[in-house]
C-alpha positions as CSV (number, residue, x, y, z in Angstrom):
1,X,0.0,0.0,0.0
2,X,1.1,3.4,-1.0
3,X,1.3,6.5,1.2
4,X,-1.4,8.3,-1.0
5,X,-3.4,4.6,-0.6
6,X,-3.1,4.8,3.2
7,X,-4.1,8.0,3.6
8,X,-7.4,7.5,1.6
9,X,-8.4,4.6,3.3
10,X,-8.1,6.5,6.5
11,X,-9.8,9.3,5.6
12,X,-12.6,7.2,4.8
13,X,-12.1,5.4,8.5
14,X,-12.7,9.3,9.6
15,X,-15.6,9.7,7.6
16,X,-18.6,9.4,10.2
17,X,-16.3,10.3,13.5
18,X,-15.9,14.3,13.2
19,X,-11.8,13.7,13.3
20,X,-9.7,15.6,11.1
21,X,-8.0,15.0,7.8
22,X,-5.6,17.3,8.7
23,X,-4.5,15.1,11.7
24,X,-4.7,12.4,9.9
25,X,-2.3,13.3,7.9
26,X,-0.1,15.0,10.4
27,X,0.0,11.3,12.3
28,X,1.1,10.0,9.1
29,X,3.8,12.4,8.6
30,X,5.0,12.3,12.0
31,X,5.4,8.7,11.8
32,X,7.5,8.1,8.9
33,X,10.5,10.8,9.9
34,X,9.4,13.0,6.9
35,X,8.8,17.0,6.0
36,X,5.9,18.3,4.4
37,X,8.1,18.0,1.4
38,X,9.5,14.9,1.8
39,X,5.5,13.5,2.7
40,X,4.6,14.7,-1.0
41,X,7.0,13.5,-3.1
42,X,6.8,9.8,-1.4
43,X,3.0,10.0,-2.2
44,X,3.5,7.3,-4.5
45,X,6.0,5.1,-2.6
46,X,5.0,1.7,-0.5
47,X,4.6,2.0,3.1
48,X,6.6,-0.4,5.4
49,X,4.7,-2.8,6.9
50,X,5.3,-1.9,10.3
51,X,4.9,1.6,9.7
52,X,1.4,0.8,8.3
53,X,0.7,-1.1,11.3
54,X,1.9,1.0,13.6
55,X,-0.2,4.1,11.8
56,X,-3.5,2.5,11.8
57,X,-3.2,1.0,15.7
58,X,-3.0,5.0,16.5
59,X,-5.4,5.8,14.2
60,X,-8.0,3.7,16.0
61,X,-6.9,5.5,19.4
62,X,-7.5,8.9,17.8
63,X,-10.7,7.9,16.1
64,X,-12.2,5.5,18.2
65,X,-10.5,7.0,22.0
66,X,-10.1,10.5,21.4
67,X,-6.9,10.2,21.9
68,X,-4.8,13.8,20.1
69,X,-2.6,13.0,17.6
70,X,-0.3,15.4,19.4
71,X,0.0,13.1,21.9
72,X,0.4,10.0,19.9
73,X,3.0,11.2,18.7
74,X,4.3,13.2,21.4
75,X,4.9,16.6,20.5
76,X,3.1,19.7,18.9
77,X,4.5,22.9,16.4
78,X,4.7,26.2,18.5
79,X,6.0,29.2,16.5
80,X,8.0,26.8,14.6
81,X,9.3,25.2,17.7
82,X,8.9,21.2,18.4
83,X,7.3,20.8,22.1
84,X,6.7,17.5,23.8
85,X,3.2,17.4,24.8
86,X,1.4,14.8,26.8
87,X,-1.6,14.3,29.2
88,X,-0.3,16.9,31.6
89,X,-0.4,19.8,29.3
90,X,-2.8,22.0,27.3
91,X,-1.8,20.8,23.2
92,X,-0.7,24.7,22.0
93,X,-3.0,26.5,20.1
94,X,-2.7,28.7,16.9
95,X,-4.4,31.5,19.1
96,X,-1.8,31.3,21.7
97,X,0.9,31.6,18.6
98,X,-0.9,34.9,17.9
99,X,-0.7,36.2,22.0
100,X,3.0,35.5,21.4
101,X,3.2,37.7,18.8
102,X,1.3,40.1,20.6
103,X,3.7,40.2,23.5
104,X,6.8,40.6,21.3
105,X,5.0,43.0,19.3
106,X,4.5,45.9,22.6
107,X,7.2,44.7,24.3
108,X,9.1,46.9,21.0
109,X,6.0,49.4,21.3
110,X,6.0,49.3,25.0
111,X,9.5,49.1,26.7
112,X,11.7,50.3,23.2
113,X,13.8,46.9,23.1
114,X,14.9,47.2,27.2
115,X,16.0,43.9,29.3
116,X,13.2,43.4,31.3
117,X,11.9,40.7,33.5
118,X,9.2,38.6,32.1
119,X,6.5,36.2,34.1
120,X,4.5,33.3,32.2
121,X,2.0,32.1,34.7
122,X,0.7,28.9,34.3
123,X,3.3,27.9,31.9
124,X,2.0,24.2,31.1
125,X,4.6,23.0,28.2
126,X,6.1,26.3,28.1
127,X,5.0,27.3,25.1
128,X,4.2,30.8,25.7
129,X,7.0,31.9,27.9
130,X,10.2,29.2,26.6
131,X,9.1,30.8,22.6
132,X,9.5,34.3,23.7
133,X,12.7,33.8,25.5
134,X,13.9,32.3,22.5
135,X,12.4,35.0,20.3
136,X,14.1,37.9,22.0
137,X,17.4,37.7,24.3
138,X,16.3,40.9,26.2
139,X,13.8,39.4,27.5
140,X,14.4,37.5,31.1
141,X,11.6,34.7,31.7
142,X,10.5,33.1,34.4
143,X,7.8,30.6,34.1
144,X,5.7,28.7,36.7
145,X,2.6,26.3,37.0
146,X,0.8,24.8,39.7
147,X,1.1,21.2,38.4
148,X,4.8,19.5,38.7
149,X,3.7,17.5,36.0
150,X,3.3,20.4,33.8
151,X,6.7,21.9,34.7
152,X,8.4,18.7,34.6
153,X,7.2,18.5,30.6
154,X,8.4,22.5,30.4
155,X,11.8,21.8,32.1
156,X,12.2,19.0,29.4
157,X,11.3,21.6,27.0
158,X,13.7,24.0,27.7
159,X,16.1,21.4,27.8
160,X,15.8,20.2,24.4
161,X,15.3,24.1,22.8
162,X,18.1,25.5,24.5
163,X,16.0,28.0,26.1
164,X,16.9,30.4,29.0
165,X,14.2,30.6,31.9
166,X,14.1,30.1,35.5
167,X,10.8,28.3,36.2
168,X,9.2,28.2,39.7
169,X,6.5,25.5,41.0
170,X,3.7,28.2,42.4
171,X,0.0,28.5,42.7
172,X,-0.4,31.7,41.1
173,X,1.9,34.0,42.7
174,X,2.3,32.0,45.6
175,X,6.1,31.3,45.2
176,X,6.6,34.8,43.3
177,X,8.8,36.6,44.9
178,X,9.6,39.6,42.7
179,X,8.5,42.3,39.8
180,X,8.2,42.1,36.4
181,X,7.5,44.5,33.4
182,X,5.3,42.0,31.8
183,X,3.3,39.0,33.0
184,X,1.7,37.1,30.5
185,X,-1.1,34.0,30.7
186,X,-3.5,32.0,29.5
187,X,-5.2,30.4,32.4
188,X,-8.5,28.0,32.2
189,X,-11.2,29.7,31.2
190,X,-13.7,27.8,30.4
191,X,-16.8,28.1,32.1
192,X,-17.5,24.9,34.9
193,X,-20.6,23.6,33.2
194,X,-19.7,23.6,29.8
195,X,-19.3,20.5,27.7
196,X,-15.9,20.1,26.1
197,X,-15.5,17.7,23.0
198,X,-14.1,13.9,24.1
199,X,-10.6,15.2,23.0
200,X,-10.3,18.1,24.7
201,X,-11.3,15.6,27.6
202,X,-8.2,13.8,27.6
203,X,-6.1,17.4,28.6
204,X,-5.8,17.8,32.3
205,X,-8.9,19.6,33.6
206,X,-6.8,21.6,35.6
207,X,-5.9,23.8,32.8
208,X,-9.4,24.2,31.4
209,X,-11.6,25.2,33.6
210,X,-12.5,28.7,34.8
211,X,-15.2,28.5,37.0
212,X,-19.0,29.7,36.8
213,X,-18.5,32.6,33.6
214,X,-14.9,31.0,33.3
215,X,-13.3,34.2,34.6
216,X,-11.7,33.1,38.4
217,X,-8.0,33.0,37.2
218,X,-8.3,36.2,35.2
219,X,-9.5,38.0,38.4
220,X,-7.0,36.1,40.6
221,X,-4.1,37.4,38.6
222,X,-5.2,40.7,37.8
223,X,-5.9,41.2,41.6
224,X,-2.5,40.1,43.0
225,X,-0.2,41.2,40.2
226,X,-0.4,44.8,41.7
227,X,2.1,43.5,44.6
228,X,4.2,41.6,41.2
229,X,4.5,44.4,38.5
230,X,6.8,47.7,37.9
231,X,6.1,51.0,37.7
232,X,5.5,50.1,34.6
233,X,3.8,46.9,33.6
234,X,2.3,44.8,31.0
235,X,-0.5,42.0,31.7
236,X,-1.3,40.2,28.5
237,X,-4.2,37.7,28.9
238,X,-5.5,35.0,26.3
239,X,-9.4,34.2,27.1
240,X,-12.8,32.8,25.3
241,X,-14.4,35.7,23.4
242,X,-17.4,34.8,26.3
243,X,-14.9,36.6,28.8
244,X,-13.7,39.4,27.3
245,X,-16.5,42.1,28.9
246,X,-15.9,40.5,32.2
247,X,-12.3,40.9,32.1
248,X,-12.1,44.4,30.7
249,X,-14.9,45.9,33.2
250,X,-12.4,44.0,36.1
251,X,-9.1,45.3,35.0
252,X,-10.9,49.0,34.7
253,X,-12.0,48.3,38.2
254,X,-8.1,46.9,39.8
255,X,-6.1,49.4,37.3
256,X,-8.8,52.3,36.5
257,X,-5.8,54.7,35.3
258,X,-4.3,51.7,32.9
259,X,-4.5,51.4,28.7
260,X,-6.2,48.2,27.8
261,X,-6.7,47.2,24.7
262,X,-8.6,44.4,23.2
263,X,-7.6,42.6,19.8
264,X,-9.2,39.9,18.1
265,X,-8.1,36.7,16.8
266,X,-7.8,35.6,13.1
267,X,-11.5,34.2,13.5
268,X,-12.5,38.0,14.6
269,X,-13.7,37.4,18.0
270,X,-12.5,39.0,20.7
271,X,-9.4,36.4,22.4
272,X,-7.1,39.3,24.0
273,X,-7.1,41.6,26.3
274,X,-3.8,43.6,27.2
275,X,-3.4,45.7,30.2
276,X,-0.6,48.4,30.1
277,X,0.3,50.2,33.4
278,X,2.2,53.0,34.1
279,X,2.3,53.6,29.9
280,X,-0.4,53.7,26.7
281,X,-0.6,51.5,24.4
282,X,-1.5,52.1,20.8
283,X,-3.8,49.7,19.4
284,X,-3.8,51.2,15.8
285,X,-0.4,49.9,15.2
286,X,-1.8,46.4,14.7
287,X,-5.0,46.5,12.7
């Protein structure tokens, strides 16, 4: 059986199950140690047996356990970065890619290219906070979960990218013990009742849910950071388009002399809100 043979048959196995060519085909990929590139050219070439057999027993988990592709193979793309990812982590998302650019984006507008100390709270794999300190050298990270789980993933992370950050097991702010010019997150935020889809089921609840409007952690941190930020500070939040009133009516109430902006994402709802203290931000320099 060819590659382009393999891949039809499991798209029809997907047919009925709402999985996703695109995964399928990621899984695929993955699997046989190829590129994009490479995966096209060898459209036409036989699979090896065990390869075959080995795709379509993780096939069936994805399809027929909801297990991610992400963690059958055992790592997700982050800003062009390779992150192992596993039951203990949120998979990263292409929304979180964009509050990455975001962050590197005013931290130019915002602090003029300064070495400044940088806080990703609730790290998980350490997508958000491992990228940017890869992205820009002037920027010192420290990132921090509650879950050792989590961290242990992120300290692998680091490991394999090379990345510089100091990360800190903490409950919040917890085991914070100093400032920073920017603290960046995105915390659980869905709201308690709402039903998730099987495969979202299989990341660890603790980094999903939010509470009753799926707000708690947004109000948490933008509560405590006064004792954790600079004269001047940035908080830069990813949320559910749901939570975006909520949050900006709370951070007018904790920092009523603050900029806050609130960008959408590249579905155009509302997945941002960024808090700038101590400074304005200018929001017409991104749309």
């Amino acid at each position: 059986m060819t590659f382009q043979e393999l891949l039809k048959l499991s798209y029809k196995k997907i047919k009925n199950s709402q999985k996703e060519e695109e995964a399928v085909k990621l899984l695929l990929m993955e699997l046989s140690n190829q590129d994009p590139h490479q995966f096209f050219l060898n459209l036409k070439k036989e699979v090896d047996a065990s390869l075959e057999k080995t795709f379509l027993e993780k096939l069936d988990l994805y399809i027929n356990h909801h297990i991610p592709v992400q963690h059958l193979i055992g790592h997700s793309y982050f800003y062009g970065y390779q992150l192992i990812v596993n039951e203990h982590v949120l998979i990263p998302r292409g929304e979180t890619e964009q509050l990455v650019e975001h962050v590197l984006y005013y931290y130019d507008q915002y602090f003029d290219n300064e070495k400044i100390d940088v806080l990703d709270l609730g790290t998980g794999s350490g997508c958000i906070g491992l990228t940017l300190a890869l992205e820009e050298e002037n920027l010192n990270v420290t990132i921090s979960d509650i879950s050792q789980d989590a961290l242990n993933v992120a300290t692998k992370n680091k490991k394999n990218l090379k990345a510089k950050a100091k990360i800190i097991l903490s409950d919040l702010f917890q085991n914070i013990d100093t400032k920073f010019d920017i603290i960046v997150s995105n915390p659980p935020y869905i709201p308690d009742s709402e039903i998730v889809d099987p495969m979202v089921k299989k990341e660890p609840s603790v980094a999903l849910y939010g509470g009753t409007l799926g707000t708690d952690f947004y109000k948490k941190i933008i509560e405590q950071s006064k004792l954790f930020i600079k004269e001047k500070a940035l908080i830069a939040f990813e949320h559910g388009f749901q939570q975006s009133d909520e949050i900006l009516k709370y951070a007018t109430f904790v920092y009523p002399e603050s900029s806050i902006i609130q960008l959408k994402d590249l579905a155009g709802k509302d997945r941002f809100t960024l808090i700038g203290i101590g400074g304005v931000l200018n929001q017409e320099l991104v749309e």
